[in-house]
C-alpha positions in Angstrom: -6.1 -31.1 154.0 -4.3 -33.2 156.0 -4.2 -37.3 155.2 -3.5 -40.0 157.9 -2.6 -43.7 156.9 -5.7 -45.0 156.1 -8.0 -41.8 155.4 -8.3 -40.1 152.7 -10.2 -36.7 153.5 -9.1 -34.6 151.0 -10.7 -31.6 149.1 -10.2 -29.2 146.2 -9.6 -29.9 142.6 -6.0 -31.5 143.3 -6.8 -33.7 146.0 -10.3 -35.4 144.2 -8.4 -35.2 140.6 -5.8 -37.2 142.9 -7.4 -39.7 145.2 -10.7 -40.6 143.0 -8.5 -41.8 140.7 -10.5 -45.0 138.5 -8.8 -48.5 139.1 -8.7 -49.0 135.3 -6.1 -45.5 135.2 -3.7 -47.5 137.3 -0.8 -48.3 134.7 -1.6 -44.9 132.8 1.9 -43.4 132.1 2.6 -40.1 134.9 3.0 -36.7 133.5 6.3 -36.1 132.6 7.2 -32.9 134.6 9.7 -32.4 137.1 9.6 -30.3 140.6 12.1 -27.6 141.8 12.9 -24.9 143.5 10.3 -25.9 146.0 9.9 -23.4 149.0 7.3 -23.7 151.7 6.4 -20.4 153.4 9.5 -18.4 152.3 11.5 -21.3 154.1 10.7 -20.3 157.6 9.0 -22.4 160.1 5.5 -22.5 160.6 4.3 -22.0 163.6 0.8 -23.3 164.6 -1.4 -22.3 168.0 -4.2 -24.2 169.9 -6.9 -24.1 167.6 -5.6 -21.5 164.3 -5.8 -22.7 160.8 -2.2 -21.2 159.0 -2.0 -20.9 155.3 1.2 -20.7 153.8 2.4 -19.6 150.8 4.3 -22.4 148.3 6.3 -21.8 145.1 8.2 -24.0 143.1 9.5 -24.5 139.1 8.0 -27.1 137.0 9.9 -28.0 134.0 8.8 -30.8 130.9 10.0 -31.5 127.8 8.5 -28.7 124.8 7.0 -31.4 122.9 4.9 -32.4 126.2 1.5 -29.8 126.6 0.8 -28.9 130.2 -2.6 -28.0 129.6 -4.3 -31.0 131.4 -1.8 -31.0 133.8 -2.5 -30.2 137.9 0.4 -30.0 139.8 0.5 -28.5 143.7 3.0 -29.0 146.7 2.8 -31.8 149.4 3.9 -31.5 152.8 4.5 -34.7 154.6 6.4 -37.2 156.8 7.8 -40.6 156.2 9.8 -42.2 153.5 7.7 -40.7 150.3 5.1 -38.5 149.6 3.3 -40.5 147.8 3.1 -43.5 151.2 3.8 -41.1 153.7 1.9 -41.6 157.1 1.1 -37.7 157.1 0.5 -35.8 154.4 -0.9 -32.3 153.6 -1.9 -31.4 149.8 -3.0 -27.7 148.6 -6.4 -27.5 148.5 -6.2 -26.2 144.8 -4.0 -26.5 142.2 -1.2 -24.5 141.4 -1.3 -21.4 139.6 1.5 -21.0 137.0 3.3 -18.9 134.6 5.1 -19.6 131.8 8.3 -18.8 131.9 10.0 -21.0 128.9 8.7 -23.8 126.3 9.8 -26.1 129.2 9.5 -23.8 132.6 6.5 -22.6 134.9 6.9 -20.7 138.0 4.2 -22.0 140.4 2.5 -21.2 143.9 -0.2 -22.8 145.6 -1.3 -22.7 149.4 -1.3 -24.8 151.7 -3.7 -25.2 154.8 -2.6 -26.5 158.3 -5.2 -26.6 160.7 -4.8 -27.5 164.3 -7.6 -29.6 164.5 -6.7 -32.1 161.9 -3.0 -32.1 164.0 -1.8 -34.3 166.5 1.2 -33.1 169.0 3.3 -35.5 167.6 3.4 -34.1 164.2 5.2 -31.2 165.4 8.6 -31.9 164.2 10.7 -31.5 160.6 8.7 -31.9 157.7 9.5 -33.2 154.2 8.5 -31.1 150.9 7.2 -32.8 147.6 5.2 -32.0 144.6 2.1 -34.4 142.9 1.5 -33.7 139.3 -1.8 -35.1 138.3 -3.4 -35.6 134.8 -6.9 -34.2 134.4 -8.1 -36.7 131.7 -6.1 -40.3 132.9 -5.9 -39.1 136.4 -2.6 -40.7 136.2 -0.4 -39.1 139.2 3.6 -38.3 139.5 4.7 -37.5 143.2 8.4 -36.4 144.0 9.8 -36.6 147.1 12.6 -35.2 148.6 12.2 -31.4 147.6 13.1 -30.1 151.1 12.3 -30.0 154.4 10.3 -27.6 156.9 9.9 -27.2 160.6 5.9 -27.1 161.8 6.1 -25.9 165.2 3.4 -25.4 168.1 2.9 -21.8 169.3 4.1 -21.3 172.2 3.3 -18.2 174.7 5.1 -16.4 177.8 4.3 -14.2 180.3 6.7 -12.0 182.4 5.5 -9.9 185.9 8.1 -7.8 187.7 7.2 -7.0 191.7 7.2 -5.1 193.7 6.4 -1.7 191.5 8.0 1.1 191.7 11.0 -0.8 194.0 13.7 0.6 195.7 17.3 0.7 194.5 19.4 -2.1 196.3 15.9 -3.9 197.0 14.9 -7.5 195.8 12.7 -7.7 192.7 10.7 -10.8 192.0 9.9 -12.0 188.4 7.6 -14.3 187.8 5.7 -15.5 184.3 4.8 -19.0 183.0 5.5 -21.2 179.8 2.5 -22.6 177.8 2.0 -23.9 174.6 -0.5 -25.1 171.9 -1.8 -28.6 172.4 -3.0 -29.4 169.3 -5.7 -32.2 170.3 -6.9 -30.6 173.0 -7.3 -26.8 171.4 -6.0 -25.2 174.8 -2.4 -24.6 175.5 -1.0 -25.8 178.5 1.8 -25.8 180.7 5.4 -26.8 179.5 7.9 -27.8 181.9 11.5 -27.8 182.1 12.5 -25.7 179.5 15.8 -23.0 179.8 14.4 -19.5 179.8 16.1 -16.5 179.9 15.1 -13.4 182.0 16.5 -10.4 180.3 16.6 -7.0 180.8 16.8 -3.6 178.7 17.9 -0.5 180.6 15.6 2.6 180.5 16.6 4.7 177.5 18.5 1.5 175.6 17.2 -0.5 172.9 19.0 -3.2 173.9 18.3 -6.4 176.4 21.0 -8.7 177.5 20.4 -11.4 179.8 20.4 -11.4 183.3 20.0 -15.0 184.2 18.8 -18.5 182.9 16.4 -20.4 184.8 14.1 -23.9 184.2 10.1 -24.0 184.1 8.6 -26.0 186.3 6.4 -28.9 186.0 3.2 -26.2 185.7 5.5 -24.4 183.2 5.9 -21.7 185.8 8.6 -19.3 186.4 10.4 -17.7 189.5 13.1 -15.9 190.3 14.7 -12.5 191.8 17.1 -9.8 191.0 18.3 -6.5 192.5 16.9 -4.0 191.8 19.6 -1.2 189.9 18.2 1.1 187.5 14.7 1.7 185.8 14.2 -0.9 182.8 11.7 -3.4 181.4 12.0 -7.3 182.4 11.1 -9.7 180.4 11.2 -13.3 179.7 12.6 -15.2 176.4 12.5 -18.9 175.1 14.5 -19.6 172.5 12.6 -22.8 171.3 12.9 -26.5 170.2 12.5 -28.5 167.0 9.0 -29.2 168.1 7.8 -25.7 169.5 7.7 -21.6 168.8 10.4 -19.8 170.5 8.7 -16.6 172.2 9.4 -13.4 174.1 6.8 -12.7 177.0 5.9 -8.8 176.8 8.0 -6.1 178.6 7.1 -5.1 182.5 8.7 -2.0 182.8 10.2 -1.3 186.5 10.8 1.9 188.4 13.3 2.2 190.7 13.7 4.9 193.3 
C-alpha cells in the first residue's frame, strides 16, 4: 500500500506491526538483521496501465548474527523515492511479511509481494525507484529500514495502434499508415494521447520473421500518427515505440498488406 508524506494508509501485518508502533517503543534497540540480495520483480520494470493493480514478486537474503533468534522478527521489501526509506515522500510496503527459509544459522532466503495499484499513483511517480527492506520486531515493534538496496523503473503502460490503407494496394501505389500513441494516466484511469514521441514504422516481408524499419516519425499533439510508403511486396506494417524512463515501450499489432 502505497504511503504519501503525511498518510499513513497502510495494511497487512508488516505495515500495522510497523506504523502502530507505541510512543513508549521509540528508543527500543532495531533488530539486528541485514538486507541483501534484494530484487524487485526479477529486475525488470514494472509496467502499470490506467486503472490495473500489478503485484510483483520480491526476494532478498536476510542475514543476523547466530546468537540473535529471528522468530519475532517481520521483515518485507520497500519500494520508494526520496533520500531513505524510512522518510521517503513515496513509499510502498508488502502487504505481508516475508516468507523465509533458512538457509544457515545466520541466512534466510526471503520473498514477499508487493502491490502497485494505479489508483493510489500519481503520473509523476512514474520514474526510477529506490529498493529497501524494514525489519520489524513483533513484541517492541522496534523497526530497522535499509535504504539503498537498488533501484527499479515503474513505468505507465503505454498502447499503439497501427492501420495500413488502402487494402489490397497496388504495387508502385502509395500506402498510408496511420495509428496513434496513448498511455495510462494514472489519476484519471483513462489513457490518453501522448505527443511528440519518435516512433518507428516497421515492416516484415511476407514469408520473413523479421521487421526492420522503414521510417521514423513524431506523434502529434493528439498522439496521432501519419505517414506513407510505397507499396513493394506483401507484408505486415506495424508501429513500434521504444519508450522512456517514465513510460512502457510498445509494438502496435501487425496489419498485414496485400499487394497486387
Amino acid at each position: 500500500m502505497r504511503i504519501r508524506a503525511t498518510v499513513a494508509a497502510v495494511s497487512g501485518a508488516l505495515a500495522l506491526s510497523a506504523f502502530a508502533v507505541p510512543a513508549a517503543h521509540a528508543a527500543t534497540a532495531a533488530p539486528n538483521v541485514t538486507f541483501s540480495n534484494m530484487k524487485v520483480n526479477s529486475g525488470k520494470a514494472i509496467t502499470i496501465g490506467a486503472t490495473s493493480t500489478v503485484e510483483v514478486k520480491a526476494t532478498y537474503t536476510l542475514t543476523h548474527p547466530s546468537t540473535v533468534s529471528v522468530s519475532n522478527i517481520e521483515t518485507g521489501p520497500v519500494l520508494y523515492r526520496g533520500t531513505s526509506a524510512k522518510d521517503a515522500d513515496t513509499q510502498v510496503i508488502s502487504d505481508e511479511p516475508g516468507t523465509c527459509t533458512k538457509v544457515s544459522s545466520t541466512t534466510l532466503n526471503c520473498s514477499a509481494t508487493i502491490t502497485l495499484p494505479a489508483a493510489e499513483l500519481y503520473n509523476s511517480d512514474a520514474g526510477t525507484w529506490k529498493e529497501g527492506g524494514l525489519a520489524v520486531d513483533k513484541t517492541t515493534h522496534a523497526m530497522k529500514w535499509q535504504s539503498d538496496l537498488g533501484t527499479i523503473p515503474v513505468r505507465r503502460a503505454a498502447k499503439l495502434t497501427a492501420d495500413a490503407t488502402p487494402e489490397p494496394v497496388k504495387k508502385g501505389a502509395t500506402l498510408t499508415v496511420t495509428g496513434k500513441l496513448t498511455r495510462a494516466n494514472w489519476e484519471s484511469g483513462k489513457y490518453v494521447a501522448f505527443g511528440g514521441q519518435s516512433v518507428k514504422l516497421q515492416f516484415k516481408k511476407a514469408g520473413t520473421t523479421t521487421y526492420t524499419t522503414v521510417k521514423t516519425i513524431t506523434s502529434s499533439s493528439t498522439g496521432a500518427l501519419k505517414t506513407t510508403v510505397t507499396a513493394g511486396s506483401d507484408g505486415s506494417y506495424r508501429y513500434s515505440f521504444a519508450g522512456t524512463t517514465t513510460t512502457s515501450g510498445v509494438s502496435a499489432a501487425w496489419d498485414y498488406v496485400d499487394v497486387q
